[in-house]
C-alpha positions in Angstrom: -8.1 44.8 -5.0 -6.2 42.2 -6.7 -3.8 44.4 -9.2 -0.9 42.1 -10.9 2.2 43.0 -8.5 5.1 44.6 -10.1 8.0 42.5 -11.3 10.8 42.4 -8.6 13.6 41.3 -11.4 16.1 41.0 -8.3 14.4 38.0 -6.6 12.8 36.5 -9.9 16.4 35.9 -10.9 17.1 34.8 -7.1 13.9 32.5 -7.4 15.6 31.2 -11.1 18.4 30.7 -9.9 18.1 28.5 -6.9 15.4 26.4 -9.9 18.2 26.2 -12.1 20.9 25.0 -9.4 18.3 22.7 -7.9 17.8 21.0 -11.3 21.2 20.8 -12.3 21.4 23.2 -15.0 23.5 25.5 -16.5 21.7 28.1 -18.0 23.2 30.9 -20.3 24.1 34.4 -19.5 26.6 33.8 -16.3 23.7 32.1 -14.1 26.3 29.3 -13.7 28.1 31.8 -11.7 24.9 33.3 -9.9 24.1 29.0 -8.5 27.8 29.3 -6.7 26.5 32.7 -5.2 23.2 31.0 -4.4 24.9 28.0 -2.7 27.0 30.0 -0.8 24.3 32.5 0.7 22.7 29.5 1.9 25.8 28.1 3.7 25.2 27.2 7.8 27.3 26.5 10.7 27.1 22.5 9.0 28.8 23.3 6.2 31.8 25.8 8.1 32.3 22.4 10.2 32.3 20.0 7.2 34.6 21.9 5.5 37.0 22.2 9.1 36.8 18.4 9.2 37.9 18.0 5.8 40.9 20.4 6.0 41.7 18.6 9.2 41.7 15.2 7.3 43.4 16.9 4.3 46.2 18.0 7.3 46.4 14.5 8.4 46.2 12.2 5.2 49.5 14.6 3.9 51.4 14.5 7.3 50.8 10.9 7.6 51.8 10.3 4.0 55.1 12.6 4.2 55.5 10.6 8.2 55.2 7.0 6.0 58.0 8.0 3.3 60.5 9.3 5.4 59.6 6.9 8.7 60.1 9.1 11.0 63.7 10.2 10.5 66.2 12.6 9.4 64.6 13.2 6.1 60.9 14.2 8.1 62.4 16.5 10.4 64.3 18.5 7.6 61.3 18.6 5.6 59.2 19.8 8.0 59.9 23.4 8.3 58.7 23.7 4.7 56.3 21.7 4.3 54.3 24.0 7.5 55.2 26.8 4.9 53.5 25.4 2.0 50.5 24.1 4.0 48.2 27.0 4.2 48.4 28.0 0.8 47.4 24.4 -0.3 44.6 24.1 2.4 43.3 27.4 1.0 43.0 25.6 -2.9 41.4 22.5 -0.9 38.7 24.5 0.4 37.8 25.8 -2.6 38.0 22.0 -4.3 35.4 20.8 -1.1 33.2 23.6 -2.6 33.5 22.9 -6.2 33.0 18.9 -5.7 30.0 19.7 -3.0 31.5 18.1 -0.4 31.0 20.9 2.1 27.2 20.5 0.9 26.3 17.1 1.4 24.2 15.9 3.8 26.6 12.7 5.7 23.0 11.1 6.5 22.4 10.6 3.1 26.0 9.5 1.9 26.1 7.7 -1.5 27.9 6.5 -4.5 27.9 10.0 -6.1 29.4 11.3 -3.0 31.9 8.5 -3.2 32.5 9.5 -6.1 33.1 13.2 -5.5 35.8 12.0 -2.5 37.7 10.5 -5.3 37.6 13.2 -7.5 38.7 15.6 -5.0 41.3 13.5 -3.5 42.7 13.2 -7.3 42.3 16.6 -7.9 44.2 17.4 -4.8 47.2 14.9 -5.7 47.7 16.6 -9.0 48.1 19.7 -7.2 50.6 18.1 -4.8 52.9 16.7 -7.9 52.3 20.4 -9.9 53.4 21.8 -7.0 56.1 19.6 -6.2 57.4 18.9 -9.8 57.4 22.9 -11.1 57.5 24.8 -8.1 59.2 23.7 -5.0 61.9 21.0 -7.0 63.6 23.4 -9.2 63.0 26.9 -7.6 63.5 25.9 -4.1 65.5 22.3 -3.6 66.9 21.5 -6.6 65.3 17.9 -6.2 61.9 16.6 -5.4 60.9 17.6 -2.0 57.4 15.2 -1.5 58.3 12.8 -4.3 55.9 9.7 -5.8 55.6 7.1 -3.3 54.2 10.3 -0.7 52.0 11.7 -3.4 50.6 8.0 -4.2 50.4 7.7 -0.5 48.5 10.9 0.0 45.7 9.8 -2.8 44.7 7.0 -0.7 45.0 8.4 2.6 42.8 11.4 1.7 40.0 9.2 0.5 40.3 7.2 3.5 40.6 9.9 6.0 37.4 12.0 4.2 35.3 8.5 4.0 35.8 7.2 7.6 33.8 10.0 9.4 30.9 10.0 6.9 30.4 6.4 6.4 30.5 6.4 9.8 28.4 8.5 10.8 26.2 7.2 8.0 26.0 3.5 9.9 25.2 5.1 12.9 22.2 7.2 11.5 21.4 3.7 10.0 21.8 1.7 13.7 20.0 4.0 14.9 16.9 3.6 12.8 17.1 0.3 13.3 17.0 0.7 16.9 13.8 3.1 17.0 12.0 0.7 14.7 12.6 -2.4 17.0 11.7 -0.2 20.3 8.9 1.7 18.5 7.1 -2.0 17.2 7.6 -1.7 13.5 5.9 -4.1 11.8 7.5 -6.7 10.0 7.1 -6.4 6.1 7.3 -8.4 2.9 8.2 -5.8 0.3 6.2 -6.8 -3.4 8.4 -5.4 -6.2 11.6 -5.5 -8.6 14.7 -4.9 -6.8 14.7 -1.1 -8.0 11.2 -0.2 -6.7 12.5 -2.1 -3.6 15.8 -0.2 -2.8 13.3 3.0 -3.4 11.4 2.0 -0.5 14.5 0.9 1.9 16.3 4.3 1.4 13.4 6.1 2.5 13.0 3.2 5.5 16.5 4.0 6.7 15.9 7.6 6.0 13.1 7.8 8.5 10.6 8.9 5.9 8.6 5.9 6.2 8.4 4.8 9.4 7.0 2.1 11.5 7.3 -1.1 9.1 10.6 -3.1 9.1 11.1 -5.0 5.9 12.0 -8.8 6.6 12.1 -9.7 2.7 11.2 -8.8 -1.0 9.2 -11.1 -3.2 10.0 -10.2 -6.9 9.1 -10.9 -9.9 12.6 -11.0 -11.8 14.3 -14.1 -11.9 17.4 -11.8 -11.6 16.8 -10.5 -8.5 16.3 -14.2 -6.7 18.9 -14.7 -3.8 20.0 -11.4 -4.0 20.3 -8.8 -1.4 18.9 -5.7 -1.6 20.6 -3.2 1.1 20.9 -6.0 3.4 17.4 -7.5 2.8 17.1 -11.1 0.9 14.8 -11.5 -1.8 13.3 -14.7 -0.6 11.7 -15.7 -3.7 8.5 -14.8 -6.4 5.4 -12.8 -6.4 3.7 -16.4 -6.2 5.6 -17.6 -3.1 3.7 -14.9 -0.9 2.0 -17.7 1.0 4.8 -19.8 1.7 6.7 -17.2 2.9 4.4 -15.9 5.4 3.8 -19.5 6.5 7.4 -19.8 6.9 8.0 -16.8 9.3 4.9 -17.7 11.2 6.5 -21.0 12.0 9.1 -18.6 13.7 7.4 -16.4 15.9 8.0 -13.9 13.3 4.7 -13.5 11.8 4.5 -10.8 9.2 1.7 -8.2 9.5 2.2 -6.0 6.4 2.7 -6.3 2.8 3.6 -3.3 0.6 3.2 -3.1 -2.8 5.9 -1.1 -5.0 4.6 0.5 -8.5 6.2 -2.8 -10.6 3.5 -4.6 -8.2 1.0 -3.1 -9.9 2.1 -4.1 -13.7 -0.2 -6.4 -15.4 2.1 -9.3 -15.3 2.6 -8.9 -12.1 -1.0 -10.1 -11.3 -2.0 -7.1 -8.6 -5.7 -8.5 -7.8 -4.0 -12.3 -7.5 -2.0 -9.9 -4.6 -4.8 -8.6 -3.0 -7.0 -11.8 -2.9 -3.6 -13.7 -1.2 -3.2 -11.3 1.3 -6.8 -11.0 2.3 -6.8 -14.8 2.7 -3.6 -14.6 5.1 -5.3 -11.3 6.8 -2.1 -8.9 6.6 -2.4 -5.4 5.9 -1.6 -4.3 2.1 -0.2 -0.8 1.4 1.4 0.6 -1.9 3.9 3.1 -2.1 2.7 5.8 -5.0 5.4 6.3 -7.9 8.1 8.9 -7.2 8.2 10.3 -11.1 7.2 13.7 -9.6 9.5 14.2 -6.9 7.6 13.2 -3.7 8.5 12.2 -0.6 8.5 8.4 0.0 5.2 7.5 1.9 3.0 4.6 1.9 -0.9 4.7 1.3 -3.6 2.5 1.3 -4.4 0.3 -1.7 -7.4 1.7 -4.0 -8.9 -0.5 -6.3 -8.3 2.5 -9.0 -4.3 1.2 -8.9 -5.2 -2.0 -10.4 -7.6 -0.8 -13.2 -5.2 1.2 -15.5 -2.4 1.1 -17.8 0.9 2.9 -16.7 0.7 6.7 -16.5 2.2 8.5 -18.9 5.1 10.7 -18.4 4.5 13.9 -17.1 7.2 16.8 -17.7 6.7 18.4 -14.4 9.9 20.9 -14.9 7.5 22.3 -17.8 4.7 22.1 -15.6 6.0 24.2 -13.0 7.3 26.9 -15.8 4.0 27.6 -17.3 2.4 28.2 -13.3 5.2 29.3 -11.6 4.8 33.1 -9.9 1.2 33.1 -12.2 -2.0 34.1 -11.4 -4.6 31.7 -11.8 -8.2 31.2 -11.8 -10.2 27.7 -11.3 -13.5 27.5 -12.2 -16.2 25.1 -10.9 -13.1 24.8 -8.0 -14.7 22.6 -6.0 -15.7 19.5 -8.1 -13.1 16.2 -8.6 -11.3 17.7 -11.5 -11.3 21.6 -10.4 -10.4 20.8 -6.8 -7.1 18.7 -8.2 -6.5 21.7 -10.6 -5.8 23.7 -7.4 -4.0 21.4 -6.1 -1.7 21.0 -8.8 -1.5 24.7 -9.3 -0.5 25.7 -5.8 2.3 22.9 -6.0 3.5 24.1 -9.2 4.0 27.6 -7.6 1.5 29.5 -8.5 1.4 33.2 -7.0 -2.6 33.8 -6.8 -4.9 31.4 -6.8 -8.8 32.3 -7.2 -11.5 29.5 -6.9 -14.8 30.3 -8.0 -17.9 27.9 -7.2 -21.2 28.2 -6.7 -21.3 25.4 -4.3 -20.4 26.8 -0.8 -19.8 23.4 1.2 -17.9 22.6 -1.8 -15.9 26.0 -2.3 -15.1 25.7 2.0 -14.1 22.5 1.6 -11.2 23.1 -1.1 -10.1 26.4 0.4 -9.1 25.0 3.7 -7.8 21.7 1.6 -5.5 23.9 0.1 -5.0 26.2 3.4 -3.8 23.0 5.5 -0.7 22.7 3.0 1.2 26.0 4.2 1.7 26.9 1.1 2.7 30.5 0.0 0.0 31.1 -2.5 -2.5 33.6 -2.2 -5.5 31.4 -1.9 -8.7 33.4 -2.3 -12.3 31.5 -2.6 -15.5 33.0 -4.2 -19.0 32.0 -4.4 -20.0 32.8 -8.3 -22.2 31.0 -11.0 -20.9 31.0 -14.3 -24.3 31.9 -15.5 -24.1 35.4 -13.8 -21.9 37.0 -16.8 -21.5 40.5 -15.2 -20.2 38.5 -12.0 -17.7 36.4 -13.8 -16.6 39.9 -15.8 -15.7 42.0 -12.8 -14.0 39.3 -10.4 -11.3 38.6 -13.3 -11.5 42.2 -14.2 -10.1 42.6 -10.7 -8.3 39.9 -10.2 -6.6 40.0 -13.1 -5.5 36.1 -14.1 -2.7 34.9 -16.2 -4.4 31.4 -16.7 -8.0 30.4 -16.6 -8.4 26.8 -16.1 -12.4 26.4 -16.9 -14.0 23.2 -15.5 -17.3 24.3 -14.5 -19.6 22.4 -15.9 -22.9 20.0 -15.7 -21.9 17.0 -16.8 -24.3 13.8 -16.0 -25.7 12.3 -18.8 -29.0 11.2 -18.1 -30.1 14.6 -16.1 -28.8 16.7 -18.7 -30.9 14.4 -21.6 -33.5 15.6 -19.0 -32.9 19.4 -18.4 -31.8 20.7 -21.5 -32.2 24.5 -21.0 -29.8 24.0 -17.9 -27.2 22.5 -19.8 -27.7 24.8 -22.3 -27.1 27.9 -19.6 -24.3 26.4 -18.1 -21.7 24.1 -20.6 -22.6 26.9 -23.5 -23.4 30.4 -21.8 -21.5 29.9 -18.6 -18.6 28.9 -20.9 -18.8 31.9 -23.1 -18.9 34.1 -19.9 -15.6 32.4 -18.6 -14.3 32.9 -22.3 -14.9 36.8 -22.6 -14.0 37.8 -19.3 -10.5 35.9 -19.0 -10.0 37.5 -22.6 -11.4 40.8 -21.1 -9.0 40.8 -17.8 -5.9 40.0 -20.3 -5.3 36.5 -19.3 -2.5 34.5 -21.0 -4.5 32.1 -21.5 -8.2 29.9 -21.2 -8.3 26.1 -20.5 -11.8 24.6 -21.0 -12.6 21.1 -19.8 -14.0 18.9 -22.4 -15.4 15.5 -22.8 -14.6 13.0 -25.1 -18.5 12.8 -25.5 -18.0 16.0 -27.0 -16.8 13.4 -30.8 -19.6 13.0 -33.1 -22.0 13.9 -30.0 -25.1 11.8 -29.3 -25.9 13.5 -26.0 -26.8 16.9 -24.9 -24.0 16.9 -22.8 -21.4 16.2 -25.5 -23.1 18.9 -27.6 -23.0 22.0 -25.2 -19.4 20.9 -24.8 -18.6 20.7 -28.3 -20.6 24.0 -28.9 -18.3 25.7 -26.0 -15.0 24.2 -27.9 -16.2 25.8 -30.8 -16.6 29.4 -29.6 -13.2 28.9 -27.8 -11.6 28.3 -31.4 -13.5 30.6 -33.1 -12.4 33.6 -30.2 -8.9 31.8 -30.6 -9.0 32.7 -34.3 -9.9 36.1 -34.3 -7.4 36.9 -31.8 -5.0 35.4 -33.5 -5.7 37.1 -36.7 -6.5 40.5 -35.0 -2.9 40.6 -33.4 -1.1 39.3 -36.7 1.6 37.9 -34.8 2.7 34.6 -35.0 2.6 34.2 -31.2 -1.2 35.7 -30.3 -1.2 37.7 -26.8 -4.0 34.7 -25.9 -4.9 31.6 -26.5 -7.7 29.4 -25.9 -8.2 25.6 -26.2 -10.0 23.0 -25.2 -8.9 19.6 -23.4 -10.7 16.5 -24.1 -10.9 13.6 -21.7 -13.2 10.7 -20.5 -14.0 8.8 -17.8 -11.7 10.1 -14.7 -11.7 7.7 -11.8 -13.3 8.4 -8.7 -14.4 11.4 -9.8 -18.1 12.8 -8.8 -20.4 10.3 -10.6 -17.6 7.9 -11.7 -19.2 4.3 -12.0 -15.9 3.3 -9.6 -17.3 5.1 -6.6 -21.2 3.7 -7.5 -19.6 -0.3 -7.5 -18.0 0.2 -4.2 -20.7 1.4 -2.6 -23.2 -1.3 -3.9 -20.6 -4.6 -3.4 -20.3 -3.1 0.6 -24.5 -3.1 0.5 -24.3 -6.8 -0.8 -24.9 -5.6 -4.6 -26.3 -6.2 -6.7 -24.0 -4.2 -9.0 -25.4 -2.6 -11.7 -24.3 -2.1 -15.0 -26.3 -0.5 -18.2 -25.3 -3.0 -20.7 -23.0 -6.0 -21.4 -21.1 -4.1 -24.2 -20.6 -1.2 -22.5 -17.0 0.1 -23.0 -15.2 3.3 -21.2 -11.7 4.9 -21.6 -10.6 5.8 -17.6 -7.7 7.8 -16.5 -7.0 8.7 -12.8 -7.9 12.6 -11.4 -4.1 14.0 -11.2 -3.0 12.1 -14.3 -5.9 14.2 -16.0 -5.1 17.4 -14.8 -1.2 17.2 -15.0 -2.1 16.7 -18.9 -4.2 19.6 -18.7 -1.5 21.5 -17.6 0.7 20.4 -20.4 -1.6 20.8 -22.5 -1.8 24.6 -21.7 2.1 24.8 -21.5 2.3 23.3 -25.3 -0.4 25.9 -26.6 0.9 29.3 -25.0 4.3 28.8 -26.1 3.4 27.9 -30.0 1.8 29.5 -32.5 -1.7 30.0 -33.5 -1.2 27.5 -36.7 -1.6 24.7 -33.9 -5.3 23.4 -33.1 -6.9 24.6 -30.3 -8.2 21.2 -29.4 -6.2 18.6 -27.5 -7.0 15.1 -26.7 -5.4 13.1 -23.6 -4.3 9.6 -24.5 -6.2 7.3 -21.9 -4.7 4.0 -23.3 -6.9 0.4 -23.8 -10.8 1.2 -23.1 -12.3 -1.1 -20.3 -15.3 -3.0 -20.7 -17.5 -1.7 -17.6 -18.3 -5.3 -16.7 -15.4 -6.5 -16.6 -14.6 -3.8 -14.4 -17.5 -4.8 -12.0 -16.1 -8.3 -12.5 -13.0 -7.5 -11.0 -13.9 -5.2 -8.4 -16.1 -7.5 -6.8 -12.8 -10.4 -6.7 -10.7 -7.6 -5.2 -13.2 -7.5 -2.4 -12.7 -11.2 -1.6 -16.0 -12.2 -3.4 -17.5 -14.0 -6.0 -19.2 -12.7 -9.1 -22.8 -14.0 -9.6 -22.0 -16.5 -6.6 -21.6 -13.7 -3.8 -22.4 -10.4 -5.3 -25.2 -10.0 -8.8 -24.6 -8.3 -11.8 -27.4 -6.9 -12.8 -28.2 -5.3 -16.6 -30.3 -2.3 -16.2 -30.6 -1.1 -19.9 -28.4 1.9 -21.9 -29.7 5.2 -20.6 -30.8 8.5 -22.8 -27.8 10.0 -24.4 -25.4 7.2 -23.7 -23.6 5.0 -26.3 -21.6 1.6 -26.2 -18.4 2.4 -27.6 -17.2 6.2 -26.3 -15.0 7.4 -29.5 -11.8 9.5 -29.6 -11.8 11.2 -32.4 -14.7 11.8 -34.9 -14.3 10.2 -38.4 -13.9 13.5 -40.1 -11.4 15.1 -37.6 -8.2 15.4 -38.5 -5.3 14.1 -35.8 -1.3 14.5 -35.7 1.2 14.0 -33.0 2.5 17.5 -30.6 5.8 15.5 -29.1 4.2 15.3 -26.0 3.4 12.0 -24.1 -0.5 11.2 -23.6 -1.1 14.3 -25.8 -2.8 14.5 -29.2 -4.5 17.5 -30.7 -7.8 17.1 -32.9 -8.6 19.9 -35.6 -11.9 19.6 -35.9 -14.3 22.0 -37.9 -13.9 25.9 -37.5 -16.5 28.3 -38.1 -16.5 31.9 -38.2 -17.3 34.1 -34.7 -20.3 35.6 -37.1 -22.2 32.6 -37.2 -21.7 31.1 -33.9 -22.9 34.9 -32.3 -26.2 34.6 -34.6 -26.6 30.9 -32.7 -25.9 32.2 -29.4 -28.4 34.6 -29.8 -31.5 32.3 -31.2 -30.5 30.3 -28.3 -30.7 33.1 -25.8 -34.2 33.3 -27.0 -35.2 29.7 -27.2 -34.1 29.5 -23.7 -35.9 32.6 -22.5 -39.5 30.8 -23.8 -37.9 27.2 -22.9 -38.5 26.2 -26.7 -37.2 23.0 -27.0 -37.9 22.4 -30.3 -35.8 25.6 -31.3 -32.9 24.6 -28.9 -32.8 21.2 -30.9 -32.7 23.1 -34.5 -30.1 25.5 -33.4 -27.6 22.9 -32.2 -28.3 20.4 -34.8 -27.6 23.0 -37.3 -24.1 23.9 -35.3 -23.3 20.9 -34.7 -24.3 18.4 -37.7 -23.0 15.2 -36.8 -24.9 15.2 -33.8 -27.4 12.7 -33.6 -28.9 12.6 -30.0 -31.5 9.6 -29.1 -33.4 11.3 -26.6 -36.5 11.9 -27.3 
C-alpha cells in the first residue's frame, strides 16, 4: 500500500536545483548553469516588462548622454545614423547583463541596497562595454576617431543609474504611501516598538511590506545608547527600555495614546529586563506582543507574549539547511504522534519537506487532532494517521513493513514520574518493550535510521522512568553495534541513537502549564521542594536538535556514540520560577499568591544531572549538541534480560522486575519503595 516510489532523477535534480539557486550556492557538476535554466523557466509577463523598461531606460540614458555632448547640433545629427546601427546589438548584451545582475528578477516592492547595488554594477558594466566598443571597434575600423568619446560615456554611467532607479524607487514610495494610507484608514494601532535598532528595522520592513498589519509604529525604546536620537526607517528612537512610562504619558498628553507594545527578540535578553516590561505595561494597560526570531526563515508576524519567552537562555543555533537535507523527499514515521514532543516532530518534518509522513498513536482524540493540525497547512506531504500501541509488536511490524520509512523518530513513551514509581509493569511494557518493538520493525522495514526520545532522568537513574529509558538506549546501541559490525562498512546501512533531553516547556505535564493554571485559581502554587532545580528548553528548540541530532549520526560512522545529549544551558531553580511567574501576572509572591512546599515525590531528585560520573563526553561541532558514550553491552545479555522480564511481567513479579534492571542497569538506585 505504501511501496517507496521510484526515484524520478529528472525532477530531483529540478527540486535541487531550484534549493541550490534559492540558497545561493554554486554546487559542482554544471548546476551553476542548471539555476540560470531554473530562473528562466520561471520567468512571467513581470519580468518580459522589467526587462522592456530597462532597455527603454538603457535607450534613453545613451541618447540623452550622446543629445548632452554634442547639444543638439551638427555633430548629433551626423552621429545619428550610426549610432541606430549599433543600438540593437548593444541592447541585445544589456539584456543579457539585466539577467545576469537580476535585475529582470527583482521584485520593485521590495527594492534595497543590494538592488542598488546591482544598478551600479550593471550600469558599469554597460559603460565598459560602450568604451570597448567605442575604443577597439567603431574608432579605428569604422571613423578613424572616437565616435561616443569620454565625457558621453561618463555621462551615460550616471544617466543609466538614474534612469533604472527613478521608476523603482518610485514605485517603491508608492507601495510604501500606500501602506501608510491603509493603516491610517484601516485604525492601526499606534505602537512603541521594544528592541535594538536591528530587531527594530526587522519589524518595520515587514510593517511596510504588509506582512504585519494593523499596528503603526510611533517610536522604538532601545536599549543601546547607540541607537538614542536615531531614526530607524523614518521612526525616532525616543529613548531607553526604562522610559516606557514616560513616553506613553507623553503621547497621551497628545491625543495620541498608544495601545500596543511589541517586543523584539533583544527584548527578551536578560539585560534587557523582559518581566520589568511586562509588569510596566500591565500597569499602563496596553497590549504586549513579541515578534518570534526570524533565524529560520519565517514570515514576520507578531504573537502573544508566553511567559515561556522570559524563562530561558537564547536558543541555540539551529542549521536548518542541514535539517531540511536529512528530511527532504523522506519517508518518515512519528511515534506517540500526538503528544507535545511527537506532534512538533510532525510539524517540523512536514516543513522540512518530508514526502510521507505516518503518525502512529494510540490516543484517537489525540491522533485526530494532529492529523488535521497538519492537514490545515496545505502542505504536500502525504499525511497518513494510525491508531497503534507500541506494545502490539506484530502491529508496529507490519505498518512499517508496509509503509516502508526512511526515518523513525520514536517518542512514544510514559513518562510521569510519580505514576510510573506506581505502575511499574506498565512502564516496563511501554519505555522497554514498546521501544524494542519500534527498534526491530524500523530495522525490519529498512529504515535509514531510528530516533528514540530520551530523558535526562535516564543519567545515573533513580526512577523507574529514567531506567526503562536508559534500558531502551541500551538495546538501541547494542542493535546499533551489531549492525554496524554485521555490515563491516564504515558507514552501517542503519543507525540508531538516542537523544537525551529534560524538562521541555509547556509540554504535557510541564510544571509551566500546572503554575498558570493555579496563579489564575488564586494559587496557592505548589512546588515539591525549596531546592528543587530543572534544566528547561522550549518544544521546537527540542525537536530541531533532534533532528540534527539524526542528521550528525546517519552521515558519520559507527565509531561515533549512539547517545546524544541536547545542551539546555543554566538549570532553573523551580521556585524561582514560581516566583517569577506569579510577578509576570501582576502579583505578589506570598502577599497575593502562596507558595506552598508539598514534599519531593517517589522517584524524583533535587539536582537533575547531565551526564553520569562515569560517562564519557566530547564535543560533535554541532551547537546545543553533545554525545555521551556511556556503557555498551552485548545484544546476548540484554535478550536474556528481555526475556526474564517478559516473564516477570507476565506473573506481575515485582521483585524480579527490580533484580533484572538493577542488574542491567547498576548505577541505578531508585527510592521508591
Amino acid at each position: 500500500m505504501w511501496g517507496k516510489p521510484v526515484p524520478e532523477r529528472p525532477r530531483r535534480l529540478a527540486s535541487l536545483v531550484k534549493i541550490s539557486y534559492q540558497r545561493g550556492q554554486v554546487a559542482p557538476n554544471g548546476i551553476f548553469i542548471g539555476q540560470r535554466m531554473t530562473r528562466l523557466s520561471h520567468l512571467t509577463l513581470r519580468n518580459f516588462l522589467i526587462a522592456l523598461h530597462d532597455l527603454l531606460a538603457t535607450t534613453a540614458a545613451l541618447f540623452v548622454a550622446f543629445y548632452l555632448r554634442f547639444e543638439g547640433g551638427e555633430g548629433f545629427y551626423d552621429r545619428l545614423l550610426l549610432l541606430f546601427q549599433i543600438l540593437p546589438y548593444f541592447l541585445a548584451f544589456s539584456v543579457v547583463v539585466f539577467f545576469v545582475f537580476n535585475l529582470t528578477t527583482t521584485k520593485w516592492r521590495f527594492i534595497s541596497l543590494p538592488d542598488a547595488l546591482n544598478i551600479i554594477r550593471v550600469a558599469s558594466v554597460l559603460t565598459v562595454a560602450l568604451l570597448v566598443l567605442d575604443y577597439i571597434f567603431v574608432a579605428p575600423n569604422v571613423r578613424g576617431a572616437f565616435f561616443l568619446g569620454k565625457v558621453t560615456i561618463v555621462l551615460y554611467w550616471f544617466l543609466e543609474i538614474s534612469f533604472l532607479s527613478a521608476s523603482r524607487m518610485a514605485y517603491r514610495h508608492f507601495r510604501y504611501t500606500r501602506v501608510r494610507r491603509q493603516a491610517r484608514t484601516e485604525d492601526a494601532a499606534p505602537t512603541l516598538l521594544i528592541g535594538r535598532a536591528a530587531d527594530a528595522e526587522v519589524l518595520l520592513r515587514g510593517i511596510e511590506s504588509g506582512a504585519i498589519k494593523r499596528i503603526w509604529p510611533v517610536g522604538i525604546l532601545s536599549s543601546s545608547r547607540a541607537d538614542l536620537g536615531q531614526l530607524i526607517r523614518n521612526v525616532p528612537v525616543l529613548g531607553g527600555i526604562d522610559d516606557v512610562e514616560d513616553v506613553v504619558a507623553d503621547f497621551a498628553k497628545r491625543k495620541k495614546a498608544i495601545v500596543r507594545l511589541v517586543m523584539t527578540p533583544s527584548a527578551f535578553e536578560p539585560e534587557a529586563h523582559p518581566e520589568s516590561i511586562l509588569m510596566r505595561a500591565r500597569k499602563l494597560g496596553v497590549i504586549v506582543s513579541r515578534m518570534p526570531s526570524l533565524e529560520s526563515g519565517e514570515t514576520p508576524r507578531l504573537t502573544a507574549i508566553a511567559v515561556e519567552d522570559l524563562l530561558l537562555r537564547p536558543s541555540e543555533k539551529i542549521d536548518y539547511a542541514r535539517l531540511e537535507a536529512l528530511i527532504k523527499g523522506k519517508a518518515v514515521i512519528v511515534t506517540g504522534g500526538g503528544g507535545s514532543i511527537g506532534s512538533e516532530i510532525c510539524e517540523r518534518a512536514v516543513i522540512f519537506g518530508a514526502a510521507r509522513l505516518l503518525i502512529l498513536e494510540n490516543s484517537e482524540p489525540a491522533l485526530y487532532a494532529i492529523t488535521e493540525a497538519l492537514t490545515a497547512h496545505g502542505t504536500a506531504a502525504a499525511i497518513e494517521g494510525r491508531i497503534a500501541d507500541i506494545r502490539d509488536r506484530e502491529r508496529i511490524m507490519r505498518l512499517m513493513a508496509e509503509f516502508r520509512p526512511d526515518i523513525v523518530f520514536h517518542s512514544a513513551a510514559l513518562k510521569h514520574v510519580p505514576i510510573l514509581e506506581r505502575d511499574w509493569s506498565e512502564g516496563v511494557k511501554t519505555n522497554i518493550f514498546g521501544s524494542i518493538n519500534v527498534a526491530d520493525a524500523a530495522h525490519a522495514a529498512g529504515a535509514e535510521a531510528m530516533v528514540m526520545i530520551s530523558t535526562d532522568k535516564a543519567i545515573e537513574p533513580v526512577s523507574m522512568l529514567g531506567l526503562t529509558k536508559r534500558f531502551a538506549e541500551m538495546y538501541c546501541q547494542a542493535l546499533d553495534h551489531d549492525l554496524a559490525a554485521a555490515s563491516g562498512e564504515a558507514k552501517p546501512p542503519m543507525r540508531l541513537i538516542s537523544v537525551r533531553f529534560g524538562n521541555v516547556l509547556a509540554s504535557n505535564g510541564s510544571v509551566v502549564p500546572k503554575f498558570k493554571a493555579q496563579i489564575e485559581a488564586g494559587g496557592p502554587v505548589t512546588v515539591t521542594h525549596p531546592d528543587m532545580v530543572r534544566y528547561f528548553m522550549t518544544i521546537r528548540e527540542a525537536c530541531d536538535l533532534v533532528i540534527a541530532a539524526a542528521a550528525h549520526a546517519i552521515g558519520t560512522a559507527r565509531s561515533d556514540v549512539s547517545v546524544y545529549v541536547l545542551n539546555m544551558g543554566q538549570p532553573v531553580k523551580i521556585v524561582d520560577l514560581a516566583e517569577r511567574m506569579i510577578r509576570l501576572s501582576g502579583l505578589q509572591p506570598g502577599h497575593d499568591i502562596e507558595i506552598v512546599f508539598t514534599g519531593m515525590r517517589p522517584g524524583e531528585r533535587l539536582h537533575e544531572v547531565l551526564f553520569a560520573s562515569e560517562e564519557p563526553t566530547r564535543e560533535v561541532g554541532i551547537s546545543g549538541i553533545m554525545v555521551a558514550q556511556p556503557n555498551e553491552l552485548p545484544m546476548e545479555t540484554l535478550r536474556k534480560w528481555i526475556a526474564a522480564l517478559d516473564q516477570a511481567i507476565a506473573r506481575n513479579d515485582r521483585a524480579t522486575i527490580r533484580k533484572i534492571l538493577k542488574d542491567a542497569v547498576p548505577e541505578f538506585g531508585s527510592t521508591a519503595a
